[in-house]
C-alpha positions in Angstrom: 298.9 69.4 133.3 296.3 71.0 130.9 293.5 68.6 129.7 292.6 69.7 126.1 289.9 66.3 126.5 286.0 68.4 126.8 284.2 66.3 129.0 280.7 64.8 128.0 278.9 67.7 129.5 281.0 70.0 127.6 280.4 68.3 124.3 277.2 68.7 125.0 276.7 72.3 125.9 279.2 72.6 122.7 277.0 70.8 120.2 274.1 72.0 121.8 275.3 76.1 121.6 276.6 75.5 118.5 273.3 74.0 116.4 271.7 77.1 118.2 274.4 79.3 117.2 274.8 78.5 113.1 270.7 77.6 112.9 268.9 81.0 114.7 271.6 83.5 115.4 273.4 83.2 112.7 270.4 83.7 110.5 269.6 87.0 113.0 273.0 88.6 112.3 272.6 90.3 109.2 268.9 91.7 110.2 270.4 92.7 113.4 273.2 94.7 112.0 271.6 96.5 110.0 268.6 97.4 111.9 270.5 97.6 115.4 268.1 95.4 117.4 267.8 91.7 118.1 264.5 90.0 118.2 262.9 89.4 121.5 261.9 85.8 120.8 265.6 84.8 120.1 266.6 86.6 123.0 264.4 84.9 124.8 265.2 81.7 123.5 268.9 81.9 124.0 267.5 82.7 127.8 266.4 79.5 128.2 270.0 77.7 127.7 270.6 79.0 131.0 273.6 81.1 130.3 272.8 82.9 133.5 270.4 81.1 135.6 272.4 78.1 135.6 275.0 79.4 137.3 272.3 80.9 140.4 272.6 78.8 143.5 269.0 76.9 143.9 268.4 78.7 147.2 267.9 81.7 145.0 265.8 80.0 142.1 268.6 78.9 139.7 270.3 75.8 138.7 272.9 75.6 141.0 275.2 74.5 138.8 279.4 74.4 139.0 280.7 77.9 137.3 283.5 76.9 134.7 286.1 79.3 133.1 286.5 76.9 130.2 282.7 75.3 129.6 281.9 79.0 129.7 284.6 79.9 126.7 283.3 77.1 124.8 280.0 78.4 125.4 281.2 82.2 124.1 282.6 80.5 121.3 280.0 79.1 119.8 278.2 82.4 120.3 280.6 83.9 118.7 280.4 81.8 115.8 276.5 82.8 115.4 277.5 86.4 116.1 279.4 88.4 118.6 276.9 91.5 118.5 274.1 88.9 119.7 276.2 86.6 121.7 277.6 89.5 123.8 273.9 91.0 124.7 272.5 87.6 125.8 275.6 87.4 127.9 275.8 90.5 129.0 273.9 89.8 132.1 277.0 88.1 133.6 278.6 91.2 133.7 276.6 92.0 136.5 275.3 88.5 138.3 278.7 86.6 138.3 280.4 89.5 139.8 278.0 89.5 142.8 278.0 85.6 142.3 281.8 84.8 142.9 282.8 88.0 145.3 279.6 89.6 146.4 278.4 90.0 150.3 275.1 87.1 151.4 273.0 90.7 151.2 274.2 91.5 147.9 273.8 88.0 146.5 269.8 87.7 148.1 269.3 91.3 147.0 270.2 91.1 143.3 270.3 87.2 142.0 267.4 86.0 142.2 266.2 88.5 139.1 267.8 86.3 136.7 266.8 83.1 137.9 263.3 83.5 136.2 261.9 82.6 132.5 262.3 86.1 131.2 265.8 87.6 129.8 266.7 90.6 132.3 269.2 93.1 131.0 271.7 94.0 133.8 275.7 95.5 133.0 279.1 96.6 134.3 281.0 99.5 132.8 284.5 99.2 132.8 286.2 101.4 129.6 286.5 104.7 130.1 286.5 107.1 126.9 290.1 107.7 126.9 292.6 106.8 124.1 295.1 105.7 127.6 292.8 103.6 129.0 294.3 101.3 131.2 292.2 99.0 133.0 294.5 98.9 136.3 294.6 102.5 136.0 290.9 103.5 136.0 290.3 107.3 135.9 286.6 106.7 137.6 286.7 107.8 141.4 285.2 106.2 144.3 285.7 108.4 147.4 284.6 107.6 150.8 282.4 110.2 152.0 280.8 109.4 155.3 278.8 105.8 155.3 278.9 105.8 151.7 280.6 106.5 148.3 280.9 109.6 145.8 281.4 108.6 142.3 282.8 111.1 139.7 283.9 109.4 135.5 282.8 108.8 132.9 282.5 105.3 131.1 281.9 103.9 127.3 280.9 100.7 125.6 278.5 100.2 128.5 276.2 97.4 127.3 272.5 97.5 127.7 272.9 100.9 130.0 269.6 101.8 128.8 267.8 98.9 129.7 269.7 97.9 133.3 267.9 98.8 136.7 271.1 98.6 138.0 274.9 98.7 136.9 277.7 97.4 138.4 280.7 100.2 138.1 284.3 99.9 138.6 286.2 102.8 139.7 289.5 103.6 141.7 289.0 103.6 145.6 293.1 103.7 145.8 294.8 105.0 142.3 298.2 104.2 143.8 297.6 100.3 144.3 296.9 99.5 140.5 294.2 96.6 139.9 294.2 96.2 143.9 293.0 99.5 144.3 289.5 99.0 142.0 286.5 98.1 143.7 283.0 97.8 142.2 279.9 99.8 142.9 275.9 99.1 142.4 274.3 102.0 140.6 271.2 102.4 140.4 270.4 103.7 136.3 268.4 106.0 138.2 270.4 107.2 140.4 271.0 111.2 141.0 274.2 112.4 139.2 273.9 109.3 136.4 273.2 110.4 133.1 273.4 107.8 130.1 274.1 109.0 126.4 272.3 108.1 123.7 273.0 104.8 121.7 276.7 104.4 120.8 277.3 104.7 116.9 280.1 102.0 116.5 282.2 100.6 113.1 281.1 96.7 113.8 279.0 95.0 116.7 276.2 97.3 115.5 273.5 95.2 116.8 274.8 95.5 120.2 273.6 98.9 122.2 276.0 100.3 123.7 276.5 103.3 126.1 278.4 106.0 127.6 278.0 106.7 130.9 278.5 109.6 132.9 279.1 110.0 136.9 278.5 113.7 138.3 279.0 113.4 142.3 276.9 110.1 142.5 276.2 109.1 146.2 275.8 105.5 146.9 275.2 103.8 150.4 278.7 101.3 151.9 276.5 98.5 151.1 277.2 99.3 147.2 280.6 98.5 147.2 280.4 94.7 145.4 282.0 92.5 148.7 281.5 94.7 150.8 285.2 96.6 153.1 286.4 93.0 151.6 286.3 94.6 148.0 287.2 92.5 145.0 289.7 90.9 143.1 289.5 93.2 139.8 292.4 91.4 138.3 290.6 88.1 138.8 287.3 89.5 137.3 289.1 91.5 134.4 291.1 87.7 133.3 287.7 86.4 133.1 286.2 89.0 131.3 289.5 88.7 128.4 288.5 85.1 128.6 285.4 85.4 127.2 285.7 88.0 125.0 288.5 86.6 123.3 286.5 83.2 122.9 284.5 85.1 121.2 287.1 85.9 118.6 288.0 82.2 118.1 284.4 81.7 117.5 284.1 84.3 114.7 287.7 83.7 113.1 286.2 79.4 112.6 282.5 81.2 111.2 285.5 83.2 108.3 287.3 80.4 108.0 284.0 77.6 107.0 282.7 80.3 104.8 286.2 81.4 102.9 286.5 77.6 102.7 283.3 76.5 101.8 283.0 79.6 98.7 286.9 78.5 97.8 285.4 74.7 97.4 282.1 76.6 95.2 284.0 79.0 93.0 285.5 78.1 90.0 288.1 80.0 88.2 289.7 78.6 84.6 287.4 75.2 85.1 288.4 74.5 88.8 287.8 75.3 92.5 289.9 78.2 93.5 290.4 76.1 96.6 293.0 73.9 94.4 295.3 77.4 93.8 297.9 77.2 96.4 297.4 80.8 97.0 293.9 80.4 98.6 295.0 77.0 99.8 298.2 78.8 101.8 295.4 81.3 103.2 293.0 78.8 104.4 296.0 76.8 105.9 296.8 79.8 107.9 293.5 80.7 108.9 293.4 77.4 110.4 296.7 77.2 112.1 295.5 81.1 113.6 292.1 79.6 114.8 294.0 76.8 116.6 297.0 78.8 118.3 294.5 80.8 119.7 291.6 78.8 121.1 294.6 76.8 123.0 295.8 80.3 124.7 291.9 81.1 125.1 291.6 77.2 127.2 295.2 77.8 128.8 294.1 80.7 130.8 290.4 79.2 131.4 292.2 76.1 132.4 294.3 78.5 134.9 291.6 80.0 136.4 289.3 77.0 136.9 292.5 75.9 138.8 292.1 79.1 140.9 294.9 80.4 139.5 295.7 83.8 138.9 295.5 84.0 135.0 296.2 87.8 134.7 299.1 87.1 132.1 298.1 84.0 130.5 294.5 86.2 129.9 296.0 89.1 128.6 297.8 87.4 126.2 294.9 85.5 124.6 293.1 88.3 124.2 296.0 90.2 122.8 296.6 87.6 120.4 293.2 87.3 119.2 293.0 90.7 118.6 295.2 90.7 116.2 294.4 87.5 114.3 290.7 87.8 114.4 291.2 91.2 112.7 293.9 89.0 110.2 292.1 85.4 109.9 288.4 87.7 108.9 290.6 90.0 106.6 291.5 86.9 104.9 287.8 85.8 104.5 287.3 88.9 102.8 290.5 88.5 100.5 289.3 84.6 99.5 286.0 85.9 98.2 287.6 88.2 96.3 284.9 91.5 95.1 282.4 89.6 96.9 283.7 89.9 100.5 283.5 93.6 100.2 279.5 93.3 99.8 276.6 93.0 102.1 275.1 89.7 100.2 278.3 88.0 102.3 278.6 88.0 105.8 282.7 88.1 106.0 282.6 91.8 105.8 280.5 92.2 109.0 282.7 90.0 110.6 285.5 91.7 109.8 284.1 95.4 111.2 283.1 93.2 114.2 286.5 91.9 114.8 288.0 95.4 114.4 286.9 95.9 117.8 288.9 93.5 119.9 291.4 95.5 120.2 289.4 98.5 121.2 286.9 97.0 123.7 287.5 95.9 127.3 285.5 94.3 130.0 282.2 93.5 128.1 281.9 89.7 128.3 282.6 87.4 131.1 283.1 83.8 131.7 
């Protein structure tokens, strides 16, 4: 039976996240977006939470502490609240240490964890979309073929986060194209590897403070001992209802920052003498902002719940994200329709959220649990 109850821990990381969240990054976003970078001190700030390092077994420098699919959606939440642009580039680390964490060889895991287990935020990545408009993730058009004691990888892949900055990115491509999601495996690439060329910085419609990437494999050789978990492989499907976990957290998170500030300027703004909160029109709106915020944070916990259970949470995942992509882009649309001519500038921050929450359902595979 699911337990909706958060734990006292979990209140805790929740309160905690979320005075981070509304206080410093949510005073960041605006700058951010329009300037495309995120300040190094808040970066490193939000390093010190221990997003990453607390997940790092202590033999390796970390905290050793108990990975959790749904402590870690409340955690993307409320970083989604701040801002998804900055929440998903202080998480994107996870992309490439949990990976490595949960299904990675003893070698891979000395080799490459403990990097993040020190005071200093290190960019690291996974590219999973490829630039396709039929992009399926069980269908991945990447290649991995076994040449010798090693691999030759030929794609191409987009919205790669932090490409630019990673030593090393963890890529998924098709070892077997006939066995669906049982047929990806993931590979350590070296950024400076021969036959990996990056693109310049992505020019995107919302998360504009996030750099993103295209990447592009030309007959890349990597050794056997690149293939994440070695002639075990991986469980993509696992890894991929993770990744839908998180990210669509973070679409609860900025459909509640739309709904306090449509509510909050509906309380402010007067119209004929009173509040336009107290015209059933906006009142209806706000009511079904809130009932959208609700119906999907409990499909966002269901699947979390699912896989903290060990559970394979390939549907339940699938249709969380699904379902917040279409009411983020509904319940911040609605933010911009309570404020009226104001939504539609700059001075409010509902219509960066809504070009933000445009992308969710355009973006796999860039946030993880």
């Amino acid at each position: 039976m699911i337990d909706f109850e958060l734990s006292e821990e979990q209140q805790m990381i929740r309160d905690s996240v979320g005075g981070f969240a509304r206080e410093e990054i949510r005073a960041a976003a605006r700058p951010a977006d329009e300037s495309g970078a995120i300040p190094a001190p808040l970066l490193a700030k939000a390093w010190q939470f221990g997003f990453v390092s607390g997940a790092i077994p202590e033999k390796f420098g970390g905290g050793g502490d108990a990975r959790s699919a749904v402590t870690g959606a409340i955690v993307a939440e409320e970083l989604g609240f701040g801002d998804i642009s900055i929440g998903l580039h202080v998480l994107a680390p996870r992309l490439f240490a949990f990976p490595i964490l949960e299904m990675g060889t003893d070698e891979q895991r000395a080799k490459y964890l403990k990097q993040f287990a020190g005071n200093d935020f290190v960019a690291a990545t996974a590219a999973v979309m490829e630039p396709r408009f039929d992009f399926d993730l069980s269908a991945q058009q990447v290649s991995a073929q076994r040449d010798g004691a090693g691999y030759i990888l030929n794609g191409g892949k987009c919205y790669v986060p932090l490409a630019a900055e990673s030593d090393s990115i963890l890529v998924y491509a098709a070892t077997d194209a006939s066995k669906g999601f049982a047929g990806v495996d993931g590979f350590i690439v070296p950024r400076s590897a021969a036959g990996v060329t990056i693109s310049e910085r992505e020019k995107n419609m919302g998360l504009k403070a996030l750099a993103t990437y295209e990447l592009t494999l030309k007959d890349c050789r990597v050794g056997a001992d690149a293939r994440l978990g070695g002639d075990k492989g991986i469980d993509f499907s696992r890894l991929m209802s993770e990744s839908r976990v998180a990210f669509a957290a973070m679409g609860v998170g900025v459909m509640n920052a739309a709904f306090e500030y449509a509510r909050e300027y509906a309380k402010e703004r007067k119209a004929f003498g009173v509040p336009i909160a107290t015209k059933q029109a906006i009142a209806f709106i706000l009511a079904d902002m809130a009932i959208e915020i609700d119906a999907a944070r409990l499909l966002v916990w269901e699947a979390a719940f699912k896989l903290d259970k060990g559970g394979d949470a390939l549907k339940e995942s699938y249709l969380a994200k699904n379902y917040v992509a279409a009411s983020a882009l509904k319940v911040t649309d609605n933010g911009v329709q309570v404020l009226g001519g104001h939504g539609y500038i700059r001075e409010h921050p509902v219509e960066m959220w809504l070009r933000n929450a445009r992308g969710f359902s355009a973006i796999e595979g860039i946030a993880t649990v």
